[in-house]
Z-matrix of the N, CA and C atoms (Angstrom, degrees):
N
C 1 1.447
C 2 1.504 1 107.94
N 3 1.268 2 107.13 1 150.54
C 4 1.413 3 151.78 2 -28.67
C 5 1.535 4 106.58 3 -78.68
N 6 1.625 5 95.68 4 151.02
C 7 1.231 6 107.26 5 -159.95
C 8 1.502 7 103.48 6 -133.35
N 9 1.558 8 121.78 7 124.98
C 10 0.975 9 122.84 8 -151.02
C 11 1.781 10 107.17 9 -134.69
N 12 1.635 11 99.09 10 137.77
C 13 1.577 12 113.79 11 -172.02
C 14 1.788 13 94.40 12 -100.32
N 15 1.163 14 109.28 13 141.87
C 16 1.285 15 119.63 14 171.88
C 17 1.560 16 111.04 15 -140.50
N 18 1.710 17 111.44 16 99.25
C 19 0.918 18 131.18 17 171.55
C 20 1.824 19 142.23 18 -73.64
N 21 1.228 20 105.70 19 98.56
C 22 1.822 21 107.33 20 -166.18
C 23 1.004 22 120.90 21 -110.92
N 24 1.481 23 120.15 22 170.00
C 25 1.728 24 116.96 23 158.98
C 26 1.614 25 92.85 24 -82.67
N 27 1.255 26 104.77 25 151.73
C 28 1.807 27 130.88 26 167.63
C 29 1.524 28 97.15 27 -62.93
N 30 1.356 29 95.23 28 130.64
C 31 1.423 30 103.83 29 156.60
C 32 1.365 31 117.42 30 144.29
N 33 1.490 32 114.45 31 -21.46
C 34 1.824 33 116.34 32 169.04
C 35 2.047 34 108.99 33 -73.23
N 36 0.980 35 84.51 34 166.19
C 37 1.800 36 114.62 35 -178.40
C 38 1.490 37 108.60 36 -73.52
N 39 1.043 38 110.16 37 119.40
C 40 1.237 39 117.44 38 147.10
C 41 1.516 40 132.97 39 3.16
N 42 1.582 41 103.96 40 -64.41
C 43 1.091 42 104.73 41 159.32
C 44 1.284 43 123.95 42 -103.01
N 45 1.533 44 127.20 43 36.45
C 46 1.186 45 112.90 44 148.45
C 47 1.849 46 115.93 45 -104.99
N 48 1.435 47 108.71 46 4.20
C 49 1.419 48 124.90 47 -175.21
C 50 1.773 49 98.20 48 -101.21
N 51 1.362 50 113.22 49 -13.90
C 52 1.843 51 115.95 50 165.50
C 53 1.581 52 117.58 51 -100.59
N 54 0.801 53 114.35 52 -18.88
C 55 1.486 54 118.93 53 144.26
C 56 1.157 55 119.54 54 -61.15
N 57 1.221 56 125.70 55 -78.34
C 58 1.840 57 137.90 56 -179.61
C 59 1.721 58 93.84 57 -22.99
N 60 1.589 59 96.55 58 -54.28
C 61 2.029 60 96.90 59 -156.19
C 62 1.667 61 87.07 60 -56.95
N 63 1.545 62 116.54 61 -56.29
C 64 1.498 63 142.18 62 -163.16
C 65 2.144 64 88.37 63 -19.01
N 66 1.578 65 99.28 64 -82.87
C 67 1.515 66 146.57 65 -151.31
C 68 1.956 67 84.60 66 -64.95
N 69 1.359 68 114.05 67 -35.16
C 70 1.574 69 105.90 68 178.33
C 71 1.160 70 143.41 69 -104.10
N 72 1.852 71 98.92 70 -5.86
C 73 1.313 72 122.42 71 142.82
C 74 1.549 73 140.25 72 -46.15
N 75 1.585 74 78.23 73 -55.88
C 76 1.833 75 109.81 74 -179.33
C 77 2.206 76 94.69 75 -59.84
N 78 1.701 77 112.13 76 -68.40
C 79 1.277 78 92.50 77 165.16
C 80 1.380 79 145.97 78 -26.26
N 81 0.863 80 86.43 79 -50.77
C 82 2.154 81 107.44 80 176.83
C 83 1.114 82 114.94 81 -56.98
N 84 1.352 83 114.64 82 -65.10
C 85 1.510 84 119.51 83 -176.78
C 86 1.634 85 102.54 84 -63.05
N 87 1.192 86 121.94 85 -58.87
C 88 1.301 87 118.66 86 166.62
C 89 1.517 88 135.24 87 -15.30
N 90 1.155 89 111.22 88 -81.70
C 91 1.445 90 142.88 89 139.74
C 92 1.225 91 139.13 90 -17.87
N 93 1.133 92 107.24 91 -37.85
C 94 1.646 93 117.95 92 -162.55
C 95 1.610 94 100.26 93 -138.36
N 96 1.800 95 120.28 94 -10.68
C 97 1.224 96 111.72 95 170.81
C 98 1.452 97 112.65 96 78.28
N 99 1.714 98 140.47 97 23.06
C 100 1.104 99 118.45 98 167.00
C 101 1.365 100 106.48 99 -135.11
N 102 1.190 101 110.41 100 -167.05
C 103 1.634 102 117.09 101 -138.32
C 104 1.710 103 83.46 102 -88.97
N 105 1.500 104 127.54 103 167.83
C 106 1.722 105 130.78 104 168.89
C 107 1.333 106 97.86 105 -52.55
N 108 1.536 107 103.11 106 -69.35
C 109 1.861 108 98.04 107 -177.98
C 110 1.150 109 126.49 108 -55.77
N 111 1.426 110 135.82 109 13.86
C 112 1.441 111 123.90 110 134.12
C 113 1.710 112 119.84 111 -93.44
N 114 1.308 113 110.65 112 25.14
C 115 1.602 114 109.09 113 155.43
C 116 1.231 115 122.97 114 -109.25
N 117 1.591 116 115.89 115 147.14
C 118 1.096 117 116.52 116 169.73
C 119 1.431 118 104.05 117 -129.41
N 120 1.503 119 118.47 118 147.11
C 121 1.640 120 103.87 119 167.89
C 122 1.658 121 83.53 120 -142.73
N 123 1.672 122 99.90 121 154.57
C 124 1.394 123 122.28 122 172.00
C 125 1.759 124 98.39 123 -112.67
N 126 1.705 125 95.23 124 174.25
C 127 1.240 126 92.19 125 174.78
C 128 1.908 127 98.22 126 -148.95
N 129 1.090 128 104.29 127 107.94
C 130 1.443 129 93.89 128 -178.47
C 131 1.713 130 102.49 129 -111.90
N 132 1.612 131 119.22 130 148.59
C 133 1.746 132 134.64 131 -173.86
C 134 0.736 133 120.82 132 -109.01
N 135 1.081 134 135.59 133 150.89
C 136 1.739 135 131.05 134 -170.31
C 137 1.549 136 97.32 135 -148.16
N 138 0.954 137 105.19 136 165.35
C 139 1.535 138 128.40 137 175.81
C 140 1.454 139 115.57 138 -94.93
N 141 1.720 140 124.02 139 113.89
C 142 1.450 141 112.92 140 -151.16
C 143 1.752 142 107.35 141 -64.90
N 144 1.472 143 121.55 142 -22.22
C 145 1.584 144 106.61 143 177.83
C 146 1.132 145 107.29 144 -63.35
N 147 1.766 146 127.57 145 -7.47
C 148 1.641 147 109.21 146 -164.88
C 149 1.474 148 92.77 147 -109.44
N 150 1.576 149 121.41 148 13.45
C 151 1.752 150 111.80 149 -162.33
C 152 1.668 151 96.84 150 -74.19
N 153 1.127 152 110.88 151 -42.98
C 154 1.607 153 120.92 152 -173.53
C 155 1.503 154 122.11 153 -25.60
N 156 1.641 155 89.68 154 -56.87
C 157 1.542 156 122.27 155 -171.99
C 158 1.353 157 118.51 156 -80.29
N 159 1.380 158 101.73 157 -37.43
C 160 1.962 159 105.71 158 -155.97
C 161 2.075 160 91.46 159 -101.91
N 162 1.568 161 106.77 160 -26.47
C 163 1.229 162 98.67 161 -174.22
C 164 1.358 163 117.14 162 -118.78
N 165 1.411 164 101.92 163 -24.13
C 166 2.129 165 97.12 164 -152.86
C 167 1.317 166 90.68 165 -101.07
N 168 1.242 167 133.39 166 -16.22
C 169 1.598 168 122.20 167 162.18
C 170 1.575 169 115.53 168 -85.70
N 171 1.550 170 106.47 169 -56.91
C 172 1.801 171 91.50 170 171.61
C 173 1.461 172 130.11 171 -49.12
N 174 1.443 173 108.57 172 -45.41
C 175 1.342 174 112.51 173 174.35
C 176 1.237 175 138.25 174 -116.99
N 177 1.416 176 127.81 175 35.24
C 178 1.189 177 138.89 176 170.89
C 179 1.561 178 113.33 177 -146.63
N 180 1.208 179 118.03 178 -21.20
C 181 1.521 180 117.93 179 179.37
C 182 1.996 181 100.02 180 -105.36
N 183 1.631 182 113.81 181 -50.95
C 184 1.311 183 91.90 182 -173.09
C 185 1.537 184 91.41 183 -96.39
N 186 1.266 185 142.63 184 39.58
C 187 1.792 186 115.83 185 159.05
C 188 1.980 187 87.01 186 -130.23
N 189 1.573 188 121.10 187 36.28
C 190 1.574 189 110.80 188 -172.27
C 191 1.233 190 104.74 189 -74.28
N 192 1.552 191 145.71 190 9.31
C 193 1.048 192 155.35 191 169.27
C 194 1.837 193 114.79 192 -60.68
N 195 1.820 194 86.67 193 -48.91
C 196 1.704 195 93.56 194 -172.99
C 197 1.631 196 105.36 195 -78.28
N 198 1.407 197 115.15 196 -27.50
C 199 1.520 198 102.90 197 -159.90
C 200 1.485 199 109.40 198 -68.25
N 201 1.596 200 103.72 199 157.61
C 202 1.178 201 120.87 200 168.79
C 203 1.686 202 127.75 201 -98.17
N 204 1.195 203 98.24 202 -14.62
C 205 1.489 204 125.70 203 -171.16
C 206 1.607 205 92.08 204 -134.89
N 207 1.431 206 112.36 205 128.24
C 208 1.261 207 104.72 206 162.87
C 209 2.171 208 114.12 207 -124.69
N 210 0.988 209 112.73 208 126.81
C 211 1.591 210 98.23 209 -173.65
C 212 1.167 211 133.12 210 -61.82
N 213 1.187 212 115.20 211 167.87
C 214 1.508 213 109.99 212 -152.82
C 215 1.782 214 100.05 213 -112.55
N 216 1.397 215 124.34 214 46.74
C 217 1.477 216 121.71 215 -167.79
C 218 2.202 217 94.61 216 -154.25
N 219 1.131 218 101.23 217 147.08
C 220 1.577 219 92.66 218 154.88
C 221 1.229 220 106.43 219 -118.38
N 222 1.319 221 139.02 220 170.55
C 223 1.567 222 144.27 221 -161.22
C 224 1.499 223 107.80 222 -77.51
N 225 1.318 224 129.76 223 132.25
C 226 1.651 225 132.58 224 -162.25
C 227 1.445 226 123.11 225 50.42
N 228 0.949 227 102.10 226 35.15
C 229 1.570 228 118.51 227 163.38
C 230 1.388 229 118.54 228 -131.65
């Protein structure tokens, strides 16, 4: 624990997706007080015509209860 999904459009580098983990690890452990080896982060991509559908309604409009951060855009706008 804690184990963390990080949701994108396709299209950054490699190494800018090993950094991200790098820079959100370092947070975590920080933050939350536990060791690296209790982090995990995934990283799954999407294609921005499908972000609407596959993400910004499942997980930001019907789970807006959990967020802590909520964004400041709606999809095609």
């Amino acid at each position: 624990m804690p184990h963390i999904i990080v949701k994108m459009y396709k299209g950054r580098s490699e190494d800018m997706k090993k950094d991200m983990v790098e820079k959100v690890t370092k947070a975590i452990t920080e933050s939350l007080s536990v060791n690296e080896s209790s982090v995990s982060i995934a990283i799954e991509e999407y294609e921005p015509e499908k972000w609407g559908k596959e993400v910004y309604e499942p997980d930001i409009v019907g789970k807006s209860e959990t967020l802590y951060r909520k964004p400041g855009y709606t999809p095609g706008k």
